[in-house]
C-alpha positions as CSV (number, residue, x, y, z in Angstrom):
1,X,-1.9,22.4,-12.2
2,X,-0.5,24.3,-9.9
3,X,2.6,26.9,-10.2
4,X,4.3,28.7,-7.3
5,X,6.6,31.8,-7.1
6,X,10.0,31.9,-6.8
7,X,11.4,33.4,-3.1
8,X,14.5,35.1,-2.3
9,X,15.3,33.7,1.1
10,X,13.2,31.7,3.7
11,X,13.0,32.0,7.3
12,X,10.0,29.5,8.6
13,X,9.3,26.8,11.3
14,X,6.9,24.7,10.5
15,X,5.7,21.5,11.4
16,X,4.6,18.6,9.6
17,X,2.1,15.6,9.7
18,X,3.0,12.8,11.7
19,X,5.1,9.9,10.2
20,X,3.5,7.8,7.3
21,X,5.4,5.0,8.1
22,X,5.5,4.8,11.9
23,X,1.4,5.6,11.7
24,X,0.7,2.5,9.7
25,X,2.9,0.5,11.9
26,X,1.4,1.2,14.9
27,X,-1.9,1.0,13.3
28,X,-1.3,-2.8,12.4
29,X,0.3,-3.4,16.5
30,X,-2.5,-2.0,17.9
31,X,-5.2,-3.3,16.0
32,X,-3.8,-6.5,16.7
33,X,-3.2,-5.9,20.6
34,X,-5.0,-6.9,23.7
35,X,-6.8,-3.9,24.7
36,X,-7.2,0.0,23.7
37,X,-4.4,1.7,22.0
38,X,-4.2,5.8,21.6
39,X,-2.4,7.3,18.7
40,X,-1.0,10.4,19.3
41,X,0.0,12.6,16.5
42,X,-1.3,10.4,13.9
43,X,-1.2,10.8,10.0
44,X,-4.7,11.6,8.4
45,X,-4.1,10.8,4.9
46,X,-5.0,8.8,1.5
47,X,-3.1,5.6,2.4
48,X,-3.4,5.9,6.2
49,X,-7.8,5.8,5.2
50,X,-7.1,2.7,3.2
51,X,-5.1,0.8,5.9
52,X,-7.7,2.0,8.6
53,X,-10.8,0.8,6.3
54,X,-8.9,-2.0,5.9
55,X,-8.9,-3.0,9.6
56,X,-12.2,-2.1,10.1
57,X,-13.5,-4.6,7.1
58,X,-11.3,-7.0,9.1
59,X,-13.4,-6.3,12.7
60,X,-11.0,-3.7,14.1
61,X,-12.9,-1.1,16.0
62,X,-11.3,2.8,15.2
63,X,-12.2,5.5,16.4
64,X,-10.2,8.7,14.2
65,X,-12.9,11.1,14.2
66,X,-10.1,13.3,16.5
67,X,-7.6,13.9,13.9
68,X,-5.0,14.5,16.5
69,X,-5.8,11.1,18.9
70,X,-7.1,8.2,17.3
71,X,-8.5,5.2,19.5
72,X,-7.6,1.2,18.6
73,X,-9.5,-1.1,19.9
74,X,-7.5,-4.3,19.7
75,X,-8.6,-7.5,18.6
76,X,-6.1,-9.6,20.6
77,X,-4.8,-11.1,17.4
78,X,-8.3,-12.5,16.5
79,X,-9.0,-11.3,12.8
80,X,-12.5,-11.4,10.7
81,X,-13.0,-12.3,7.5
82,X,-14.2,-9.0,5.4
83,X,-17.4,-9.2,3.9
84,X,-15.7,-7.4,0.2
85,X,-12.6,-7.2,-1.5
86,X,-9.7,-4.9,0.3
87,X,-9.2,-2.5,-1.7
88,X,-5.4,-0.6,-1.1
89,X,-5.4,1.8,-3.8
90,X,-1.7,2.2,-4.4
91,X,-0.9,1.8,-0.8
92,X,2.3,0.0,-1.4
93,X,2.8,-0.6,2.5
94,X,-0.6,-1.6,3.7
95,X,-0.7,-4.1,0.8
96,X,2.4,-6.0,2.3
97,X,1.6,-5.1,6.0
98,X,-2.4,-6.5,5.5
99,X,-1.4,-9.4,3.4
100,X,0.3,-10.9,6.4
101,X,-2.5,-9.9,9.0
102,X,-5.2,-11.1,6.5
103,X,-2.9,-14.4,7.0
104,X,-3.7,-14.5,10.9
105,X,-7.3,-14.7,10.0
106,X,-9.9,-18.0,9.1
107,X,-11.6,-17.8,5.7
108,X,-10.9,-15.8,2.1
109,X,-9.7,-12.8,2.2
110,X,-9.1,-10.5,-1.5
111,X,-6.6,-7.6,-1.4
112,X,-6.3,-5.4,-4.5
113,X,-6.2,-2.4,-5.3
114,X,-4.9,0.2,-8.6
115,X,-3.7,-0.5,-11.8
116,X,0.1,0.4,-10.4
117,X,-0.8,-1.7,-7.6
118,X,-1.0,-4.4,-10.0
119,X,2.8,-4.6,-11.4
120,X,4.2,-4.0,-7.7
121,X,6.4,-7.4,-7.1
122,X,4.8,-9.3,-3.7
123,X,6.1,-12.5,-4.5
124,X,9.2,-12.4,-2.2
125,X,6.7,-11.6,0.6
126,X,3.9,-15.0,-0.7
127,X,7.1,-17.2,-0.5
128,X,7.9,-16.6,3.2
129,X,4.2,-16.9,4.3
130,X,3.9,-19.7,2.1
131,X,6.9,-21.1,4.3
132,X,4.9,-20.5,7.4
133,X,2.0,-22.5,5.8
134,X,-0.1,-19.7,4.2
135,X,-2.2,-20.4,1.2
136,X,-2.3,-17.3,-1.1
137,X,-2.2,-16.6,-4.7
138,X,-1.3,-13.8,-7.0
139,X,-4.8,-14.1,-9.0
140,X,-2.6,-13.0,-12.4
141,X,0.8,-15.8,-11.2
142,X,2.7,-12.8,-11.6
143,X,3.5,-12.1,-8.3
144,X,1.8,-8.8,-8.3
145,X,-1.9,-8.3,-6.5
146,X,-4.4,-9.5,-6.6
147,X,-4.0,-11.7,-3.7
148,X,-5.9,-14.4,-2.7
149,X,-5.8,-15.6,0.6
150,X,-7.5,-18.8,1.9
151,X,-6.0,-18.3,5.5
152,X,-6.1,-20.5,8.4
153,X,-3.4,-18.9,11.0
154,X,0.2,-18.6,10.5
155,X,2.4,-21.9,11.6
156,X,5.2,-20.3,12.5
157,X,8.4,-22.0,12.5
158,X,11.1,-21.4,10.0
159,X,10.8,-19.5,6.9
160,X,12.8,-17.8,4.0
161,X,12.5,-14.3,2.5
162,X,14.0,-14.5,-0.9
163,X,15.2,-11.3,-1.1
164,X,15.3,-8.2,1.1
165,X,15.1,-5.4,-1.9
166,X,11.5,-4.2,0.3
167,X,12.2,-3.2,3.8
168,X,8.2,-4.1,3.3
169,X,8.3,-8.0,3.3
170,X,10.4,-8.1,6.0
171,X,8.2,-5.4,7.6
172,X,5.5,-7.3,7.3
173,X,6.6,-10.3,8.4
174,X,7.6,-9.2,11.5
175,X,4.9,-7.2,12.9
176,X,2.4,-10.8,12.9
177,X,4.8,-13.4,13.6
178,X,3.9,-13.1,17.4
179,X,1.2,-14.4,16.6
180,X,1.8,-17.5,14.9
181,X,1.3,-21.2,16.6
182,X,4.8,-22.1,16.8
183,X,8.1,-19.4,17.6
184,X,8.9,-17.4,14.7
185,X,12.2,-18.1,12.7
186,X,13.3,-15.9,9.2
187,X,16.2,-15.8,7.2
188,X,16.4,-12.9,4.7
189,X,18.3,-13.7,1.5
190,X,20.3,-11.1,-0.2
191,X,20.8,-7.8,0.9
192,X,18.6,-6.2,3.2
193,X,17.6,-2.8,1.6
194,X,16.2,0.2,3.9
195,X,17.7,-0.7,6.6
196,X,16.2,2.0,8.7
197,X,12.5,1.1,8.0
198,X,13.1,-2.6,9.5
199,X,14.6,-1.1,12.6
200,X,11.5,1.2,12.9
201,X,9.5,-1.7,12.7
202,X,11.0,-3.3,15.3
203,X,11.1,0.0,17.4
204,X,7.5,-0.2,17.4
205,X,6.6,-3.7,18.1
206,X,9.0,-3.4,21.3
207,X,7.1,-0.1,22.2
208,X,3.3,-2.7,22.1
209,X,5.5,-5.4,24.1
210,X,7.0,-7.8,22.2
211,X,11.2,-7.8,21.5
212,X,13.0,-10.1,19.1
213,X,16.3,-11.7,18.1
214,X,18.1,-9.7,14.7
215,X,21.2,-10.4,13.5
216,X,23.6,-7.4,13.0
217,X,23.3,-8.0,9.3
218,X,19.2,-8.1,9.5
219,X,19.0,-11.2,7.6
220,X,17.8,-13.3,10.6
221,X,14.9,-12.5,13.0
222,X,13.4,-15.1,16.0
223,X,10.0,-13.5,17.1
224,X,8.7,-15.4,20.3
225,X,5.2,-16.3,20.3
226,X,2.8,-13.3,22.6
227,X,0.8,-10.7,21.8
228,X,1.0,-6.9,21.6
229,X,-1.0,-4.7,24.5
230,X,-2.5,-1.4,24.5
231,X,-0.9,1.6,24.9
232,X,-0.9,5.0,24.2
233,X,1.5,5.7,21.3
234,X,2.9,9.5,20.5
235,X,4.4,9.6,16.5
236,X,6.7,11.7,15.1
237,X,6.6,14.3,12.6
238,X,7.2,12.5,9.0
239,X,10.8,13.0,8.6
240,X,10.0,12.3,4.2
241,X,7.7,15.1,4.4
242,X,10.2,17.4,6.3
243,X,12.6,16.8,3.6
244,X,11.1,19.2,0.9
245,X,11.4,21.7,3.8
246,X,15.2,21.3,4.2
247,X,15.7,21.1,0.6
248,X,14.0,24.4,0.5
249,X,16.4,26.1,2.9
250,X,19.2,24.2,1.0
251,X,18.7,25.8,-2.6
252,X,18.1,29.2,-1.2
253,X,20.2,30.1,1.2
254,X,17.4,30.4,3.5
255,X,16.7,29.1,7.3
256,X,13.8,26.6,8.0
257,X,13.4,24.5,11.1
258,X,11.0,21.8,11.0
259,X,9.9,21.8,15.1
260,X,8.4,18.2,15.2
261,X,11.1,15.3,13.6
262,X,13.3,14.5,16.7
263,X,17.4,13.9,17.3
264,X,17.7,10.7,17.5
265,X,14.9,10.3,15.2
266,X,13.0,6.4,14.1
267,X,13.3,7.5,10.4
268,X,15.7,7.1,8.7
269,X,14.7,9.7,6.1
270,X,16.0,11.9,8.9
271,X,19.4,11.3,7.2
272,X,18.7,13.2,4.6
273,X,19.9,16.3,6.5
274,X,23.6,14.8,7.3
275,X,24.0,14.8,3.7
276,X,22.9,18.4,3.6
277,X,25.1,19.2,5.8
278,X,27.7,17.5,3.3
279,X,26.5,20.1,0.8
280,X,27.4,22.8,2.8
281,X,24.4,23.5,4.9
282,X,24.6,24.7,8.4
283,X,22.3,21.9,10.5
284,X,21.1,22.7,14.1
285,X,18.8,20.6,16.6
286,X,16.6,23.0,17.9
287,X,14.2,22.3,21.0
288,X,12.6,18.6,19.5
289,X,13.4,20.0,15.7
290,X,16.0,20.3,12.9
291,X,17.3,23.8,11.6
292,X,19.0,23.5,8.1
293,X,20.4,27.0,6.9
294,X,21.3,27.2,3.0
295,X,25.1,28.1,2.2
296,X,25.7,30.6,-0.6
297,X,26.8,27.6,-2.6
298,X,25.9,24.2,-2.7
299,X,28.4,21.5,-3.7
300,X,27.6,18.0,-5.4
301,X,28.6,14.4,-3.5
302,X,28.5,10.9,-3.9
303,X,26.1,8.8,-1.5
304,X,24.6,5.7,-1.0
305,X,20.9,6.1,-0.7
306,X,19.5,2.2,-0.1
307,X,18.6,3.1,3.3
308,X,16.9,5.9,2.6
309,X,15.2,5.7,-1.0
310,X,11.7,8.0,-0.3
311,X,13.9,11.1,0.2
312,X,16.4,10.2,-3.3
313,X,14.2,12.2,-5.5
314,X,14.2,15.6,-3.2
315,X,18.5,15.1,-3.0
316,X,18.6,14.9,-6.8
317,X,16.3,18.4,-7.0
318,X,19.1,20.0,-4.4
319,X,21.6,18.2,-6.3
320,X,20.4,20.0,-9.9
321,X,21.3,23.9,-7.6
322,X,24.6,22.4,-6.3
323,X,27.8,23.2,-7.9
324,X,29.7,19.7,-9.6
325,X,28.3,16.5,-10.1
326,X,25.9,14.5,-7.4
327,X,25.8,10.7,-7.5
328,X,23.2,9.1,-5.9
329,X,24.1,5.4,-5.9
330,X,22.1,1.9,-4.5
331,X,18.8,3.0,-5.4
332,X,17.0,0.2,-7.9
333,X,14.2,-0.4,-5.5
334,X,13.2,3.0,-6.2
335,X,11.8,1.6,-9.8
336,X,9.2,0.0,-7.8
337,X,7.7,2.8,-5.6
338,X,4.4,4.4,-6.7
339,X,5.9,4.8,-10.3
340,X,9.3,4.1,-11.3
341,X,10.8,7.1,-9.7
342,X,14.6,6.8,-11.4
343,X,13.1,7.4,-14.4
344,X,10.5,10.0,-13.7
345,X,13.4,11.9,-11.8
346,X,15.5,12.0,-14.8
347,X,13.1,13.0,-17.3
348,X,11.5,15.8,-15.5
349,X,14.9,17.2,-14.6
350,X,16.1,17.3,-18.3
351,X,13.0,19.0,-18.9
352,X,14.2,21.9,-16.9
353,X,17.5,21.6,-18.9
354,X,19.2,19.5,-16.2
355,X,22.3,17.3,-17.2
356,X,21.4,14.3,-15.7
357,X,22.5,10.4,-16.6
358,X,20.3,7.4,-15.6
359,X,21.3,4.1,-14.5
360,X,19.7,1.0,-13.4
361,X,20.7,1.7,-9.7
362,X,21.8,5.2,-10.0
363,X,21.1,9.2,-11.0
364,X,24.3,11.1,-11.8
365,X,23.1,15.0,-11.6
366,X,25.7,17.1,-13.4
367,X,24.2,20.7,-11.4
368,X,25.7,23.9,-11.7
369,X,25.6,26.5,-8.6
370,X,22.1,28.0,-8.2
371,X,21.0,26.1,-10.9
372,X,22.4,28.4,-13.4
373,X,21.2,25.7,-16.5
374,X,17.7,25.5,-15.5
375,X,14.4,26.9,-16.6
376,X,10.6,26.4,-16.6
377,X,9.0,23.2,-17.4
378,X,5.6,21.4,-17.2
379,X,6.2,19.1,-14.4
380,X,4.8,15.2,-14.9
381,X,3.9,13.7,-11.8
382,X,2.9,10.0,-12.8
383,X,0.3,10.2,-9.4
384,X,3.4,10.1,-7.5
385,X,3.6,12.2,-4.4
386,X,7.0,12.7,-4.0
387,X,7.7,13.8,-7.1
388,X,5.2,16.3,-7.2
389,X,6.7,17.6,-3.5
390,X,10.3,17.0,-4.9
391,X,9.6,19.7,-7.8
392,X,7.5,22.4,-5.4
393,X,11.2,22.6,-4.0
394,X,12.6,23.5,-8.0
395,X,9.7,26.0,-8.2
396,X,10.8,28.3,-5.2
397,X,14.3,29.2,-7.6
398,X,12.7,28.5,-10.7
399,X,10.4,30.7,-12.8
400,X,7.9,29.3,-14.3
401,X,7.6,25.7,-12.9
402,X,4.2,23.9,-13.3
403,X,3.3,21.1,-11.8
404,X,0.0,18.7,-13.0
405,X,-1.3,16.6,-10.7
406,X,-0.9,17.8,-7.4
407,X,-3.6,16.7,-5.9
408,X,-1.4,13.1,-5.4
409,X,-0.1,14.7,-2.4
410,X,-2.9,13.1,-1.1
411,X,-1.4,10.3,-0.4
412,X,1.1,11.0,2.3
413,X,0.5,15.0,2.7
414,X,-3.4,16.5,2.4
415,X,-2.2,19.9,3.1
416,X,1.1,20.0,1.9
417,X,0.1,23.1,-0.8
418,X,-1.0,25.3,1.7
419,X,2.3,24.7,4.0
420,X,4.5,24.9,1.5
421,X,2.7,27.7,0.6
422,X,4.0,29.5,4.1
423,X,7.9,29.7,2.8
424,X,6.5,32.8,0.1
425,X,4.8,34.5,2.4
């Protein structure tokens, strides 16, 4: 458990670890390329070590002993079968992303992983590999891992993703289809969700040397056939991580400038700070940073948050110090994140005597200026790191916050604790 002090005002720069979700994409594009990639700026975390170990059991030489510069040794597409199970943890990503590069390979291949990992939906994702002529099975036929795998290459061809709820499938779909025998065809049915995260992906895979065909709309891709090659690869500061940062500045009236997330930036999490800005915030670029400078008072809004779901739950924290009510709309696929994060959001706000209403896609948050209603709680994190990094923002305004859990931070930020830690002193 871990409680921190409430501050008057902030004035920090800081920088944070590089981007979770850029690092495991160009983890997978280099891994499969032709030749040596170097990562620069990497992410050293819980879910970056299982999609690394990952590799490796599937004959990908790494070399991250250099925190700071890690060293792919690509495979040229050609991947082993592992000797064990795969074992993701709760690595929602690398469980999509690897399920389609254990595809590429010849022989079984078992991904698994947590009991959360368990009731995570995959089935959109087994359909369109399936369509491409993959064997695989959810070992439960609930669609959840799991997974076996009997691969023998990807055909290629035409495919269908049922549903584009997870950036993820489509994600992972897209970062092997260069690789498949025949030219790469999908069709995404439904809405694509997370916009942002699909764009990144294909940000990256141009960056290793391969472009593609999109629609406008995202819900049709042509890959041509190739291969990725080696490169050296710089990524940038994790724009979801920066968030708690800016939210901090938000709620007190403080200054922070977060020196390492770029304008334009890959992520779209970097959108966060628009709507900040909405709120009443002063926002700045500084040198290859963001500035965000609190107001005196905070006012509530109504957005649209699909594109940009990870950084929902730190919004709905600014949104409980802002005065008038916050709607935070197009955000179901949030129930399907590392717990369900609607829910977990809503109760831990009433518990610090926030008005809050809970719908299946939304979170009205009913906030009052400086968060007036609010008081000390015992924080649940359900092993979710956001919503233990969501509430270390509640805690700099609130007396008497405690959070359990915190070592989930894990996940996606080792050291967040003692960086966060910087804004009191």
């Amino acid at each position: 458990m871990i409680t921190i002090t409430p501050v008057e005002k902030i004035d920090a720069t800081i920088e944070v670890p590089g981007s979770k979700s850029i690092t495991q994409r160009a983890l997978i594009a280099a891994a499969l390329a032709a030749g040596e990639s170097v990562l620069i700026g990497p992410l050293s975390s819980e879910d970056t070590s299982y999609t690394i170990g990952a590799l490796r059991a599937m004959g990908i030489e790494i070399d991250d002993s250099d925190p700071a510069r890690w060293v792919v040794h690509g495979s040229a597409g050609k991947i082993s079968e592992p000797a064990d199970d795969i074992f993701l943890g709760n690595n929602g990503t690398a469980t999509r992303f690897l399920t389609s590069v254990a595809s590429l390979g010849h022989g079984i291949f078992r991904i698994t992983g947590d009991p959360r990992m368990s009731e995570r939906p995959i089935d959109p994702l087994m359909s369109a590999l399936e369509g491409w002529g993959v064997n695989i099975r959810s070992e439960a036929d609930n669609g959840c891992p799991p997974l076996t795998i009997e691969a023998d290459g990807i055909r290629g061809g035409k495919t269908i993703l049922p549903e584009g709820k997870s950036s993820q499938y489509l994600s992972s779909l897209l970062l092997v289809a260069p690789y498949a025998d025949e030219p790469a065809e999908l069709e995404v049915q439904g809405e694509v969700l997370s916009k942002p995260y699909v764009e990144m992906t294909m940000e990256v895979m141009a960056a290793f040397g391969i472009g593609g065909e999109a629609a406008p709309s995202l819900a049709y891709f042509s890959i041509p056939r190739g291969g990725y090659a080696g490169r050296e690869y710089r990524i940038e500061g994790d724009a979801s991580g920066a968030s708690y940062f800016w939210a901090a500045a938000a709620i007190t009236g403080g200054r922070i400038t977060v020196a390492n997330v770029p304008v334009p930036s890959l992520q779209g999490d970097a959108h966060l700070v628009p709507l900040l800005a909405r709120m009443g915030c002063q926002v700045h670029k500084t040198g290859h940073g963001i500035t965000v400078q609190g107001p005196d008072k905070l006012q509530g809004i109504e957005v649209d948050m699909a594109n940009m779901p990870d950084v929902a739950p730190t919004l709905a924290v600014v949104a409980a110090f802002a005065e008038g009510t916050t709607t935070i709309n197009n955000i179901a696929h949030l129930r399907i994140k590392e717990c369900d994060r609607i829910s977990a959001m809503v109760t831990e706000l009433r518990k610090m005597g926030a008005d809050v209403e809970e719908e299946h896609d939304r979170m009205i948050i009913h906030g009052t200026a400086g968060g007036a209603n609010l008081h000390g709680a015992t924080i649940e994190t359900y092993h979710d790191h956001r919503i233990a990094m969501c509430f270390a923002v509640a805690s700099l305004r609130v007396e008497g916050v405690e959070i359990t859990g915190e070592e989930c931070v894990a996940k996606s930020f080792p050291d967040f604790w003692e960086r966060f830690a910087i804004l009191g002193a």
